[in-house]
C-alpha positions as CSV (number, residue, x, y, z in Angstrom):
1,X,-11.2,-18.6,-0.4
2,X,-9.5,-15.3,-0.1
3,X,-11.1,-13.8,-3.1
4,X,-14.6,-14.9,-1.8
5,X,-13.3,-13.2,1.0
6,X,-12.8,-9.8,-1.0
7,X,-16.2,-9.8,-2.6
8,X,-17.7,-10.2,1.1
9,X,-16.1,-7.2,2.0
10,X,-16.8,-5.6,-1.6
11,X,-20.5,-6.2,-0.2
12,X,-20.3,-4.8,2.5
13,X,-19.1,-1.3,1.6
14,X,-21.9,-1.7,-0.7
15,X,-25.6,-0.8,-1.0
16,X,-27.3,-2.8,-3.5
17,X,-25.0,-5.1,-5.1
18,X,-26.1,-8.3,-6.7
19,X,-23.1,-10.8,-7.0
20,X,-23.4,-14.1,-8.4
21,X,-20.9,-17.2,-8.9
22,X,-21.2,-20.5,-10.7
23,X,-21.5,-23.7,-9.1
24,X,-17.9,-24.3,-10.6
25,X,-16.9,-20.7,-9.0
26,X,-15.0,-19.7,-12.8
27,X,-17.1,-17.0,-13.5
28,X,-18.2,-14.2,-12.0
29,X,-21.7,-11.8,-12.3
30,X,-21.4,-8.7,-10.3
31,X,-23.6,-5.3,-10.6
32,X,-22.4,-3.0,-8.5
33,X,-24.1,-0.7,-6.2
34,X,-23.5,2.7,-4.4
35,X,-20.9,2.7,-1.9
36,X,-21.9,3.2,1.3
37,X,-19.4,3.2,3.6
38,X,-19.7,3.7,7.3
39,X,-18.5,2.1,10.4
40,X,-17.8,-2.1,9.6
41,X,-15.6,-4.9,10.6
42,X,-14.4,-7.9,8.4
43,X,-12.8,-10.7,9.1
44,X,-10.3,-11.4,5.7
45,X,-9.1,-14.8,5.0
46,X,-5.3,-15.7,6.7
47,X,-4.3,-16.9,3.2
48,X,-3.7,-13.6,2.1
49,X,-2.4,-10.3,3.8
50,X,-4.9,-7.9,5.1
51,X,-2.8,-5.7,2.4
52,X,-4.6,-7.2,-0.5
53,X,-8.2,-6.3,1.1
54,X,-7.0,-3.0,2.1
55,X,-5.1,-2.0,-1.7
56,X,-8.9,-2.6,-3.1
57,X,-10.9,-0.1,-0.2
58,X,-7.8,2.5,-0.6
59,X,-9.3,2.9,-4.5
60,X,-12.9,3.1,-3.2
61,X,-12.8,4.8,0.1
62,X,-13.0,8.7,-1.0
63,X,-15.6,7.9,-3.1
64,X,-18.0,6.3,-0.2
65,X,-21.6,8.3,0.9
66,X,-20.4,8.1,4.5
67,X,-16.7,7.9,5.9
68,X,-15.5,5.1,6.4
69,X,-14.3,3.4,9.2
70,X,-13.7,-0.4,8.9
71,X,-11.7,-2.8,11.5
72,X,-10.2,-5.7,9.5
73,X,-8.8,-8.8,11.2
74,X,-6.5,-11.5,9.8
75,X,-2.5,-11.4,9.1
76,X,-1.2,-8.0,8.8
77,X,2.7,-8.7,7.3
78,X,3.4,-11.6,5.2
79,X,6.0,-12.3,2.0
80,X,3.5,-11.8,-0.9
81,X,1.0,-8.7,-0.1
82,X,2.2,-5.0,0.7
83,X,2.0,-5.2,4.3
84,X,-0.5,-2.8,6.7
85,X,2.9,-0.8,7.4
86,X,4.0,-0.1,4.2
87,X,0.8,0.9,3.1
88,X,0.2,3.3,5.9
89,X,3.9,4.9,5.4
90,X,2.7,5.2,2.0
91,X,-0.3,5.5,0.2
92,X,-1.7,7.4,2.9
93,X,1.0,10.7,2.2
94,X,0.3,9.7,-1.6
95,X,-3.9,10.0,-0.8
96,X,-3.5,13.7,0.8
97,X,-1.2,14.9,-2.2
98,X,-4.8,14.3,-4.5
99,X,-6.5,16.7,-1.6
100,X,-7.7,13.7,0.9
101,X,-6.8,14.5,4.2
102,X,-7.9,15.3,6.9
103,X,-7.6,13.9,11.0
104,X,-9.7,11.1,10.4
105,X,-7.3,9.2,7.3
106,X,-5.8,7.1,9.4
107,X,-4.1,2.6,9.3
108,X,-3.9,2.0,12.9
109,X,-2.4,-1.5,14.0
110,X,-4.0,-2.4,16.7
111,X,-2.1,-6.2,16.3
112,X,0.2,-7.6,14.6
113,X,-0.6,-10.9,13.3
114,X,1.7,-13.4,11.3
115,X,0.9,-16.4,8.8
116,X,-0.2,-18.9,8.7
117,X,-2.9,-18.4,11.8
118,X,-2.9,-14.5,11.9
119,X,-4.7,-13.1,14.5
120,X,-4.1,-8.7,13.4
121,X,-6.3,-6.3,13.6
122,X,-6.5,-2.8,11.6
123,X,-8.3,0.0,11.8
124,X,-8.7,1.8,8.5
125,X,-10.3,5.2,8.0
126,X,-11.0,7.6,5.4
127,X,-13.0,10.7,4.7
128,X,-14.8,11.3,1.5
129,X,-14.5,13.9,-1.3
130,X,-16.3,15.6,-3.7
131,X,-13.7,15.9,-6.3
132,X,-9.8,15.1,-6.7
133,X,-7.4,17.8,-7.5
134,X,-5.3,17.1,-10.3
135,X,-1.3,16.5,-9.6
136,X,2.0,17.7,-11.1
137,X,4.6,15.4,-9.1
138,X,7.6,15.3,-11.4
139,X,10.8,16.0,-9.3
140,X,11.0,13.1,-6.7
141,X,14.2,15.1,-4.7
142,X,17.1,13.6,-2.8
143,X,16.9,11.3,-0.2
144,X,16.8,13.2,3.1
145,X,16.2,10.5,6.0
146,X,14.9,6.9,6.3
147,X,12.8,5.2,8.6
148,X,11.6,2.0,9.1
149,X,10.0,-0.5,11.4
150,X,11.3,-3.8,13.2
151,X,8.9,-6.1,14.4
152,X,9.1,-9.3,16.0
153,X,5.8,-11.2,17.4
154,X,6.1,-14.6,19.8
155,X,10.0,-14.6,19.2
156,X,12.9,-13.4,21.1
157,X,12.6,-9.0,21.0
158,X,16.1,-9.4,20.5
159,X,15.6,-10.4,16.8
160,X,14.4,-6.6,16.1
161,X,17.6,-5.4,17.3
162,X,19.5,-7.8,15.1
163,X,17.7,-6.5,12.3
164,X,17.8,-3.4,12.9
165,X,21.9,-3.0,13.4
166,X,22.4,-5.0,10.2
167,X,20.3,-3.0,8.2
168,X,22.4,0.0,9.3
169,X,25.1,-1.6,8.5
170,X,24.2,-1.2,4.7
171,X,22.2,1.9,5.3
172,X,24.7,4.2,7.1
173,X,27.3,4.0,4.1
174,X,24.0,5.7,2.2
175,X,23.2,8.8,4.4
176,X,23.3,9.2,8.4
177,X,19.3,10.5,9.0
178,X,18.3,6.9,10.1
179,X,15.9,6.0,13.0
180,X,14.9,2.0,12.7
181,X,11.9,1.4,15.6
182,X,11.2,-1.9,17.3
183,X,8.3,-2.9,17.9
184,X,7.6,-6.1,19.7
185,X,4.3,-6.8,20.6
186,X,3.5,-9.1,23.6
187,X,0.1,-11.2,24.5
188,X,-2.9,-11.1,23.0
189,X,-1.9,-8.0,20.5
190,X,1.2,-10.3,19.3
191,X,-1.4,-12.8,17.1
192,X,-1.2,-16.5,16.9
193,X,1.6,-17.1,14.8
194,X,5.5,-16.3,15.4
195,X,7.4,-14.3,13.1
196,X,9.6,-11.2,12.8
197,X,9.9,-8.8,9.4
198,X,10.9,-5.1,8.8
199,X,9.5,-2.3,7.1
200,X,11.9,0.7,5.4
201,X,10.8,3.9,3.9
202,X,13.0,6.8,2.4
203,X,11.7,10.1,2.3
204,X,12.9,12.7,0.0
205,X,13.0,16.6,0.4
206,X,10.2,16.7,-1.7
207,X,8.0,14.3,0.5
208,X,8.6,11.0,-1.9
209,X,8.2,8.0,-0.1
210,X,9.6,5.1,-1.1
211,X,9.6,1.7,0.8
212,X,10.9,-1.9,1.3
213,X,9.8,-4.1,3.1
214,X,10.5,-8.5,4.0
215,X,9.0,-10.7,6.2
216,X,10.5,-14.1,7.8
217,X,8.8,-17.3,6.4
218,X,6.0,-18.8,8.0
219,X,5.9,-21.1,11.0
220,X,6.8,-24.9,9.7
221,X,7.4,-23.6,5.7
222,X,10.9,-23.0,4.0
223,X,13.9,-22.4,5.9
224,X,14.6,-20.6,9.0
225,X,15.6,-16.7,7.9
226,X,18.4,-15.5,10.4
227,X,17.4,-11.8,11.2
228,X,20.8,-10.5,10.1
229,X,19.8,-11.6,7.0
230,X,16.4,-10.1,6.3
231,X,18.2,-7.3,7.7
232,X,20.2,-6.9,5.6
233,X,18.2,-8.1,2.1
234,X,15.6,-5.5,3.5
235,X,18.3,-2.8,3.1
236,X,19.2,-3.6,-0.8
237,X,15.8,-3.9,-1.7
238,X,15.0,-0.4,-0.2
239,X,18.4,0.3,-2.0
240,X,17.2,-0.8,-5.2
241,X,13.9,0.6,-5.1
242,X,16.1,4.2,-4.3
243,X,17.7,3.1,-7.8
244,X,14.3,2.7,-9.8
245,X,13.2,6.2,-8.0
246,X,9.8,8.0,-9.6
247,X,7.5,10.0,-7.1
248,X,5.7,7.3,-6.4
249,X,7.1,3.3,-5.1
250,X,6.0,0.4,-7.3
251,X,3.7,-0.9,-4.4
252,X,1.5,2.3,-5.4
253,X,1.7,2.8,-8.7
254,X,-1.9,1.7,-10.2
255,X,-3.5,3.6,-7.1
256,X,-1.5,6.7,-7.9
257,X,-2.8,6.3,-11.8
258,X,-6.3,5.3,-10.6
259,X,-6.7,8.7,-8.5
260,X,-5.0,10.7,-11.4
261,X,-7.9,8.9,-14.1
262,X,-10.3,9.9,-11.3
263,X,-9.6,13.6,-11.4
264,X,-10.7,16.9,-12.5
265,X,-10.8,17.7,-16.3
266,X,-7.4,19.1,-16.1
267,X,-3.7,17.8,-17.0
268,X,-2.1,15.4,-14.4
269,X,1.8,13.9,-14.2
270,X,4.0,11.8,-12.4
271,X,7.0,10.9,-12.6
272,X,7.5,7.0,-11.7
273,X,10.2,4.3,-11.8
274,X,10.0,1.3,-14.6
275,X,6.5,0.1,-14.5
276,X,5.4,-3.2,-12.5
277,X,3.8,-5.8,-14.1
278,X,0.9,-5.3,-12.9
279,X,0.7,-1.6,-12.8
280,X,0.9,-2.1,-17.1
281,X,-2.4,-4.8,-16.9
282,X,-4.0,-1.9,-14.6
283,X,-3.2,0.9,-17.0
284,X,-5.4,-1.9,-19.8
285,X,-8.1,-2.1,-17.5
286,X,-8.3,1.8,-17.1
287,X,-8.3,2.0,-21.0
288,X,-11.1,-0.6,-20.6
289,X,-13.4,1.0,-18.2
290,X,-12.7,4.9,-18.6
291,X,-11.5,4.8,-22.1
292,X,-8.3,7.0,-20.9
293,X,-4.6,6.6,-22.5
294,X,-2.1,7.8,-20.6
295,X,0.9,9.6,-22.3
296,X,3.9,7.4,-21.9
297,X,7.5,9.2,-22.6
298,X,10.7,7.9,-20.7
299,X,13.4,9.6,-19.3
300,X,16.7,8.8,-18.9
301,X,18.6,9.9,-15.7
302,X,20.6,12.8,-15.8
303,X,24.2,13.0,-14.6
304,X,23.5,14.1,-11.2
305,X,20.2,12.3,-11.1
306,X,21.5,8.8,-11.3
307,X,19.5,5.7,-11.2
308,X,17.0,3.4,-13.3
309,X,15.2,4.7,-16.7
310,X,11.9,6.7,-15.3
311,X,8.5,7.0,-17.2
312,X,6.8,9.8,-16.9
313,X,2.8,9.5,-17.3
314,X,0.8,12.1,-18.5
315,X,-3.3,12.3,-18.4
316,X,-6.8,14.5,-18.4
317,X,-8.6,13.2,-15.5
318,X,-12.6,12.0,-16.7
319,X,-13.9,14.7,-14.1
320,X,-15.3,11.8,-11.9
321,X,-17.6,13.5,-8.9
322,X,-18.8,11.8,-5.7
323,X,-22.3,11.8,-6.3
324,X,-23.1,9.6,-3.3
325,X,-21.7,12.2,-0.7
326,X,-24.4,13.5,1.1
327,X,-24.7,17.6,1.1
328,X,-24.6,19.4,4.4
C-alpha cells in the first residue's frame, strides 16, 4: 500500500518512466526517466510517515530539471519513520553544507497529522544544482545549545508542557542553552487523529545537528504513554545519540554518503557515529550502482572527546552533473 504509494510519487517527479508490477505484486520492473520536478501535490499512504516519502525526494530533489515544490498530505509524526520535524531540523542544514541552499529549501508544516487517520500536510521545496561541492566535516564540536519541539494535536495543550519540564529535567544537568517550544495545533490544522510527541536537536559549535525524537502510540494500539514519560525517554535518546556523536545523526547517514558519492571528482570525509543497519545495506547498494568503496577507518574517542567508537568515511565523488537543469 505504502510502497505503491512511493512509486506513485516516484512517478510523478518523473518524465518518462515505465513501471511495471506482477499480478502477485513480488517483483518489480522500473526504467527510470528524467526528473522533472516542478510544483505537485501527493497524497502518501497513513500507514507510513510522510518521512519515508520525503527521505526518498531529499536524494532526488537537487538533481530535478525544475525546482521543486511538492505539498504532501498524510501523517507527519509517527513511532517508526523520521518524522517531518526532524528532518527539517536536519537534513536540510546537512543539504546546504554540499552547496544547496538558497531561500527557496524549505519543510514547512502546514498540519500536523497523527496515525492512524492522519490528516498533515507539508510543503517541501528545493532548488536544483549543477554540481555538489565536495565536504571535509571531521570535527563535530561541543554541544552548544539544544532545541526541540513539543507537540500535542486533539489532546489537552497541557501535555506539551509536561513534556517539556520533564525533558529539562534530564537536560538541564547536560548544559543550560535549552529552549523546548510547544506547539499545539487547534481545528482543522490539528489532523484527524489525537496524539502528542516531541522532537530534540543538539547543535554543536561547529553547526552538527543531532536529533531525537518519540512519538505517543496511536489512538486504540498499545498502552497509554504518560507525557512525563516520553519526556523524559525523549531526553536519553537525544542523550545517547550525543554519546554515538559523528557530524552527521544516524537518521541521515545514507543521505549524507549518497550526496558525498554524488560529488565532484575530489576527496570527501565525514566523520559519523557507529553505522545504522541500514546505512551499511545503503553503502552495498552504492557499491552496486556507482561502483564506489568508501574508505572505512575507526576512531576511538579521545580523552576529552568522550563517547561511542566513530567511523570515519572517506571517498572520490563520481563527478555526477545535473544534466536535466535547464541553462539560463
Amino acid at each position: 500500500d505504502f510502497e505503491a504509494s512511493f512509486i506513485r510519487l516516484i512517478d510523478k517527479v518523473t518524465n518518462g518512466s515505465r513501471i511495471e508490477i506482477n499480478q502477485t505484486g513480488t517483483t518489480l520492473y522500473y526504467q527510470p526517466g528524467l526528473l522533472y520536478g516542478g510544483s505537485l501535490d501527493h497524497d502518501c499512504s497513513p500507514s507510513r510517515s510522510i518521512g519515508y516519502y520525503l527521505e526518498g525526494l531529499l536524494c532526488l530533489a537537487p538533481f530535478m530539471k525544475h525546482p521543486l515544490k511538492i505539498v504532501l498530505r498524510g501523517v507527519t509524526n509517527d513511532q517508526v519513520d523520521p518524522s517531518v520535524d526532524v528532518l527539517k531540523a536536519t537534513a536540510l542544514p546537512l543539504l546546504k553544507k554540499f552547496g544547496i541552499d538558497g531561500e527557496n529549501l524549505e519543510i514547512k508544516i502546514n498540519r500536523r497529522g497523527m496515525p492512524p487517520k492522519g490528516g498533515g500536510e507539508i510543503l517541501f521545496a528545493c532548488p536544483v544544482r549543477k554540481v555538489l561541492q565536495p565536504i571535509q566535516f571531521t570535527d563535530p564540536g561541543k554541544i552548544k545549545r539544544i532545541r526541540g519541539t513539543a507537540y500535542s494535536v486533539r489532546v489537552s495543550p497541557q501535555m506539551a508542557n509536561r513534556m517539556v519540564e520533564s525533558a529539562r529535567s534530564i537536560l538541564n544537568k547536560f548544559l543550560p542553552d535549552i529552549y523546548i517550544y510547544t506547539d499545539h495545533m487547534k481545528g482543522v490544522s490539528s489532523g484527524k487523529s489525537p496524539g502528542f510527541g516531541m522532537c530534540l536537536t543538539a547543535e554543536t559549535i561547529n553547526g552538527t545537528i543531532l536529533s531525537a525524537e518519540l512519538a505517543s502510540n496511536p489512538q486504540g494500539q498499545g498502552a497509554a504513554v504518560l507525557p512525563e514519560e516520553l519526556g523524559q525517554n525523549c531526553a536519553k535518546l537525544l542523550l545517547e545519540e550525543i554519546y554515538r556523536g559523528g557530524c552527521v545523526d544516524s537518521t541521515n547517514q545514507s543521505l549524507a554518503l549518497l550526496l558525498m558519492t554524488l560529488g565532484q571528482r575530489d576527496v570527501s570525509k565525514v566523520l559519523l557515529g557507529p553505522l545504522s543497519p541500514y546505512t551499511i545495506e545503503f553503502l552495498r547498494h552504492l557499491r552496486s550502482f556507482f561502483q564506489i568503496m568508501f574508505k572505512i577507518e575507526t576512531k576511538t574517542p579521545e580523552e576529552e572527546h568522550m563517547g561511542g567508537e566513530k567511523v570515519l568515511m572517506t571517498c572520490v565523488g563520481v563527478g555526477f552533473s545535473n544534466l536535466s537543469k535547464t541553462i539560463r
